[in-house]
C-alpha positions in Angstrom: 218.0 144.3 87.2 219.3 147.9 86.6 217.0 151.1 86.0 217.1 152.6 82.4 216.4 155.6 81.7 214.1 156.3 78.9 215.1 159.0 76.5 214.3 162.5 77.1 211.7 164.2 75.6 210.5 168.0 75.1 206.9 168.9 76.5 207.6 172.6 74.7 210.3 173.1 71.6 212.0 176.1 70.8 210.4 178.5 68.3 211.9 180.6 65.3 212.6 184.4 66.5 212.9 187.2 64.0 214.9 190.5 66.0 216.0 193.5 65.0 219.9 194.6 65.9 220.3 196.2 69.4 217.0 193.6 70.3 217.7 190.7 72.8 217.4 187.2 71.7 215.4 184.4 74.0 215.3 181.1 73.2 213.4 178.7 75.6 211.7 175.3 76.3 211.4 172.6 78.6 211.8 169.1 79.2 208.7 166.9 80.1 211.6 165.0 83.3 214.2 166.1 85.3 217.8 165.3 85.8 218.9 166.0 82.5 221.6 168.0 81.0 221.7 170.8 78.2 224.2 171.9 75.3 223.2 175.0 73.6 225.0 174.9 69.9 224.8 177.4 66.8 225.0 176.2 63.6 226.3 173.0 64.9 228.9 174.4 66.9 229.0 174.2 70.6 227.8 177.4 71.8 229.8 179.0 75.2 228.9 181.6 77.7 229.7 185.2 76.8 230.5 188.0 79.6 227.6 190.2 79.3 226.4 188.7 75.6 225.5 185.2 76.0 223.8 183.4 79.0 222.5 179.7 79.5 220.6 179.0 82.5 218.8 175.6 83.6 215.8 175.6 86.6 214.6 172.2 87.1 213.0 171.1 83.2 213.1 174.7 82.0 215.9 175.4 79.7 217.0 179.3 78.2 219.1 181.2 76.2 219.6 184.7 76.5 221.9 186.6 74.0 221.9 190.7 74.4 222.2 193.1 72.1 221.5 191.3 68.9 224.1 191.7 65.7 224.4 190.6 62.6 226.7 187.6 63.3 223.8 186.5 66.2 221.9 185.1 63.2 221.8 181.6 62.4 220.5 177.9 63.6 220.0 177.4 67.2 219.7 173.8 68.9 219.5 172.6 72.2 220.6 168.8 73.1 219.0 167.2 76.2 220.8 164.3 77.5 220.6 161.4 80.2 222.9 158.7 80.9 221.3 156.4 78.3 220.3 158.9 75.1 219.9 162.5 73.9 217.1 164.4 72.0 217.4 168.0 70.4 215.6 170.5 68.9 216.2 173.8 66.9 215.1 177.2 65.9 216.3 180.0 63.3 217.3 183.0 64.3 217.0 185.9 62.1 218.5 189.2 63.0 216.8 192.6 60.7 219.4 194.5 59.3 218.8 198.4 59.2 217.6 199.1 55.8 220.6 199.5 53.3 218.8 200.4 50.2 215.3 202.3 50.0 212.2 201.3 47.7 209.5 203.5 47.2 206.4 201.3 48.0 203.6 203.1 46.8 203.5 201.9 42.8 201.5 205.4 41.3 203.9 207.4 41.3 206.6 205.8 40.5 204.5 204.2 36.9 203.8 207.9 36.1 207.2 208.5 36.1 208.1 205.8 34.1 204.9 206.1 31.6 206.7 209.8 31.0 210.2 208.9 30.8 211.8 210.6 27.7 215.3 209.3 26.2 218.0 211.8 25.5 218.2 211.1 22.2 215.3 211.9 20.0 216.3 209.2 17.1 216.0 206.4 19.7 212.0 205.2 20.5 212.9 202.5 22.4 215.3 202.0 24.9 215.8 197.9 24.5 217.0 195.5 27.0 218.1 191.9 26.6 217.3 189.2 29.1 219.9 186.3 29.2 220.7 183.6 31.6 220.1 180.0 32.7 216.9 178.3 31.9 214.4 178.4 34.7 216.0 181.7 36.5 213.1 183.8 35.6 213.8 185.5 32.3 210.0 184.8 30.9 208.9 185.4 34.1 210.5 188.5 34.9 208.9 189.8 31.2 205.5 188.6 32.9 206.2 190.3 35.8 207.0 194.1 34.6 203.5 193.6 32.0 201.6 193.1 34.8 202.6 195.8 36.8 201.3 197.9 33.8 198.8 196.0 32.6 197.2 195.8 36.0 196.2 192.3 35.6 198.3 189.4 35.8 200.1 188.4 32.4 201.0 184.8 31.4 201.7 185.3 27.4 205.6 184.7 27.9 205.4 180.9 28.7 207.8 180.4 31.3 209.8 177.2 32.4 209.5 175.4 35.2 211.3 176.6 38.3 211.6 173.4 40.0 212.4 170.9 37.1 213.4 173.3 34.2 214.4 170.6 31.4 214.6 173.0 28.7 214.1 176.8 27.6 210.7 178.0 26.8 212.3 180.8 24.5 212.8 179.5 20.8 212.7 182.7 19.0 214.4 185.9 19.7 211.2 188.4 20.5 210.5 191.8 21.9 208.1 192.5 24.1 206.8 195.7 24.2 205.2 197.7 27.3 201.9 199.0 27.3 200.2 201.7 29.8 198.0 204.0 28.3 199.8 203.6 24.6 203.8 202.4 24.0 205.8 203.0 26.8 209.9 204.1 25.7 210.9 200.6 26.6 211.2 196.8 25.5 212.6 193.5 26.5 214.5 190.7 24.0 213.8 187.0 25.4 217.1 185.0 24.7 217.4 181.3 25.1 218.3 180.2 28.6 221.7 178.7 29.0 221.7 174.9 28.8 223.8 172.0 27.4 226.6 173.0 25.2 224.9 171.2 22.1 221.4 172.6 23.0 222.3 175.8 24.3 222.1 179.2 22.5 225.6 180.4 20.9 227.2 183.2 22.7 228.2 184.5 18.8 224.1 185.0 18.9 224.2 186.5 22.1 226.5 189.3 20.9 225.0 189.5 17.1 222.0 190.4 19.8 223.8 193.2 21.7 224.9 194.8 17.9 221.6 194.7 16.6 222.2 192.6 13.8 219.5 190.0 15.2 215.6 190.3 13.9 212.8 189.5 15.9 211.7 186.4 14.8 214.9 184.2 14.4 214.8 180.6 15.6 218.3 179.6 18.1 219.9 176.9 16.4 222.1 175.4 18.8 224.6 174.0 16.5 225.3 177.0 14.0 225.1 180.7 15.1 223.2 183.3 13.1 224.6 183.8 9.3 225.0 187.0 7.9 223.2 185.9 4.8 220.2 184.9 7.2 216.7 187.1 6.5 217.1 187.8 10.2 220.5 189.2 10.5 220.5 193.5 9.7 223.9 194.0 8.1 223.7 197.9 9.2 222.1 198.4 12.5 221.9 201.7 13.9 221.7 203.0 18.0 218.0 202.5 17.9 218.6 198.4 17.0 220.9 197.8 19.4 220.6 196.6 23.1 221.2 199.5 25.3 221.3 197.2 28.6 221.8 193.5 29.3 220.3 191.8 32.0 221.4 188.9 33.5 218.7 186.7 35.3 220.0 185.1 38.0 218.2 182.8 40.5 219.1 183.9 44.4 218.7 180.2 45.9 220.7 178.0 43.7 223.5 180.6 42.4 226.1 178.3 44.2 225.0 175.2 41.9 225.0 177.3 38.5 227.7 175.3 36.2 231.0 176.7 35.5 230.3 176.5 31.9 227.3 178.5 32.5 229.3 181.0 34.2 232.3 181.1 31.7 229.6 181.8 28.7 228.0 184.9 31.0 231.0 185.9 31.6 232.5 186.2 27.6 228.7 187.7 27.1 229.9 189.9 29.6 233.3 190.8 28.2 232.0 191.5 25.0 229.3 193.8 26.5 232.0 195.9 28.4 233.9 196.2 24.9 230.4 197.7 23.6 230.0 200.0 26.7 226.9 198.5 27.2 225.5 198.7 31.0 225.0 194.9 32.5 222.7 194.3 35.4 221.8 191.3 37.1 218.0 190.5 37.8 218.0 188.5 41.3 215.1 186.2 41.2 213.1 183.4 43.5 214.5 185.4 46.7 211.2 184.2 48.1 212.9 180.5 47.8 216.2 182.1 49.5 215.4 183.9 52.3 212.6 183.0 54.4 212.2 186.7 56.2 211.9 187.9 52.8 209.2 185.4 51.6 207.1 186.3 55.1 207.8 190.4 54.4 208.6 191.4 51.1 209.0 195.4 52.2 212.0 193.8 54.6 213.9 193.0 51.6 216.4 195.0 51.9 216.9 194.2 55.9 218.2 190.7 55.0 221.3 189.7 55.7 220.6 186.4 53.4 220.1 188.6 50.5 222.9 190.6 51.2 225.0 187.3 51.2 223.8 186.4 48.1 224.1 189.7 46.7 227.7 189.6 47.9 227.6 186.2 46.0 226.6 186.7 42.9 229.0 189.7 42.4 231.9 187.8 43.3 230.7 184.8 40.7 229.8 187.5 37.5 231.8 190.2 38.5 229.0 192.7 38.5 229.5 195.3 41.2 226.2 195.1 44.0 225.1 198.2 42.8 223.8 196.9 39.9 222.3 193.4 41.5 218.8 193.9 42.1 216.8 191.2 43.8 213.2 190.7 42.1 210.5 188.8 43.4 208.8 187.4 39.8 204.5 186.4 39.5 204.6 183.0 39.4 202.2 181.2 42.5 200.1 184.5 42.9 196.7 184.7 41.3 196.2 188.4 42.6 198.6 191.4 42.3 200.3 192.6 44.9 201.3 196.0 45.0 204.8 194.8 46.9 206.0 192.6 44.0 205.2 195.3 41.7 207.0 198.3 43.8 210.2 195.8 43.9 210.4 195.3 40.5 209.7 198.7 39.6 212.4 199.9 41.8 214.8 197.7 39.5 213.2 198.7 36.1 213.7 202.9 37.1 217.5 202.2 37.4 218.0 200.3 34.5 215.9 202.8 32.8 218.5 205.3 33.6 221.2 203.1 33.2 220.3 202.7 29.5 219.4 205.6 28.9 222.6 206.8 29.8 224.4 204.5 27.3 223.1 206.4 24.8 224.0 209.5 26.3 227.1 208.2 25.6 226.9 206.7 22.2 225.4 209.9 21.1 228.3 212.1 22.2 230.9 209.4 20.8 229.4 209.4 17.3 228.7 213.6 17.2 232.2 213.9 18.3 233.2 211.1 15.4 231.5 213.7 12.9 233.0 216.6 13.9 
């Protein structure tokens, strides 16, 4: 009777590594027999020796991989396959490589709420600057409005009821509301809720998306999915002025499943979009659940902006809206957390100052249109 082999097993596995570029990467375990064979491979490729990058070595059941001088393209899956004449056995480990920081947050929350608490907008007939949230249900929107009132509220603030993010059946958002900011009396700005994008005959209407943007919608209106907002409604404003308008649209956008949002989803955005760019209106995109996207970023919130994950997705969702990166702005929303963390709150509050500006510049510019109109 022949001798089989029985398969190979690991006594030790290979564990995840985090690096920074210009850092040497060293992956390494061991077999609990001998006399077996090892293929390294990365991301399911076969991996191959490098000159002076990438080295493999085998001593007796000890198995390791050496890659120098870590880049951004080192990052990715890593698995090792041990084999006999009879069977094979593997096991893997991520590799994450740090970028260099390519954008800067300020991470201390004071002074950056001061600033905002004082912000004054160009124009003295506008009190608020207004912003309108808008995009598929469960991406955040409700959240994100949950989010910025408890960075100024200090506590944490549930009274936007949000949907679900891992079985969102249907928007939480049935009227079109504001929602105001409060820090020591009224802060200069406000958010609109919309109706998160669904089915076409449950959805909102993108005509009511755009009576939005002109101001002719009231607080107060319930979406009827089957016939946009009337002009002989109570809740449509036949003559709205600068200060009834949206002065910036946001576009809530959920980092890990922007690959499975539906094309009609996107074509609807995207005619919001056009009309918005008829109107002048700035248009931003809110990047949410990056905790569910990148795993560096869910261990290390301040290393945000090192991740080449959210950079990819960054990279993604421009290329599927058409908004240019510099005005994507990846958020991390309350939603798990029952305490505040001042992390989540400098994050967001890095997006809210830009957008800030960004509205406030709109009117800038609506203010010099309509002086040089009268002139």
């Amino acid at each position: 009777m022949g001798f089989s082999q029985s398969k190979p097993e690991f006594a030790t596995v290979l564990a995840d590594k985090h690096v920074k570029i210009g850092e040497d990467i060293i992956l390494h375990c061991e077999a609990k027999t001998g006399g077996l064979t090892g293929t390294w491979e990365k991301n399911k490729q076969k991996l191959d020796c490098v000159e002076d990058k990438t080295f493999m070595t085998q001593t007796g059941r000890s198995f390791l991989l050496k890659i120098r001088n870590a880049e951004e393209g080192d990052e990715g899956n890593y698995t090792l396959i041990l084999r006999n004449k009879s069977d094979r056995t593997s096991c893997s480990a991520m590799v994450t490589v740090e970028q260099n920081e390519w954008r800067r947050v300020e991470w201390n929350q004071d002074g950056v709420i001061d600033a905002l608490k004082t912000f004054e907008i160009s124009n003295e007939k506008v009190d608020t600057l207004r912003f309108l949230l808008y995009g598929p249900i469960g991406a955040g929107k409700s959240s994100t409005i949950n989010t910025i009132k408890t960075v100024f509220e200090g506590r944490l603030f549930i009274n936007c009821l949000a949907a679900s993010q891992k079985t969102p059946s249907s928007s939480q958002s049935l009227y079109y509301e504001k929602f105001e900011i409060r820090k020591d009396g009224l802060l200069p700005f406000a958010f609109n809720d919309f109706k998160g994008l669904e089915k076409e005959d449950t959805g909102v209407h993108a005509k009511d998306i755009i009576s939005a943007l002109k101001g002719h919608m009231k607080e107060g209106y319930l979406f009827n999915p089957k016939i946009p907002l009337p002009e002989n409604s109570q809740y449509y404003l036949r003559d709205p002025g600068l200060n009834d308008q949206i002065h910036c649209l946001v576009n809530v956008i959920p980092a890990d499943t922007i690959s499975m949002i539906k094309d009609d989803y996107i074509k609807k955005m995207k005619e919001v979009r056009e009309a918005a760019s008829i109107m002048g209106i700035p248009q931003v995109v809110f990047m949410t659940r990056v905790d569910c996207a990148c795993p560096m970023t869910k261990k290390d919130l301040r290393s945000i902006y090192k991740s080449r994950k959210i950079r990819e997705k960054m990279q993604e969702c421009s290329i599927e809206l058409g908004v240019p990166e510099n005005c994507i702005f990846p958020v991390w929303n309350y939603h798990k957390e029952t305490e505040i963390k001042e992390e989540i709150n400098c994050l967001m509050l890095h997006a809210l100052t830009k957008i800030v500006h960004f509205a406030d510049d709109y009117i800038v510019k609506r203010s010099n249109r309509e002086t040089s109109l009268e002139k």
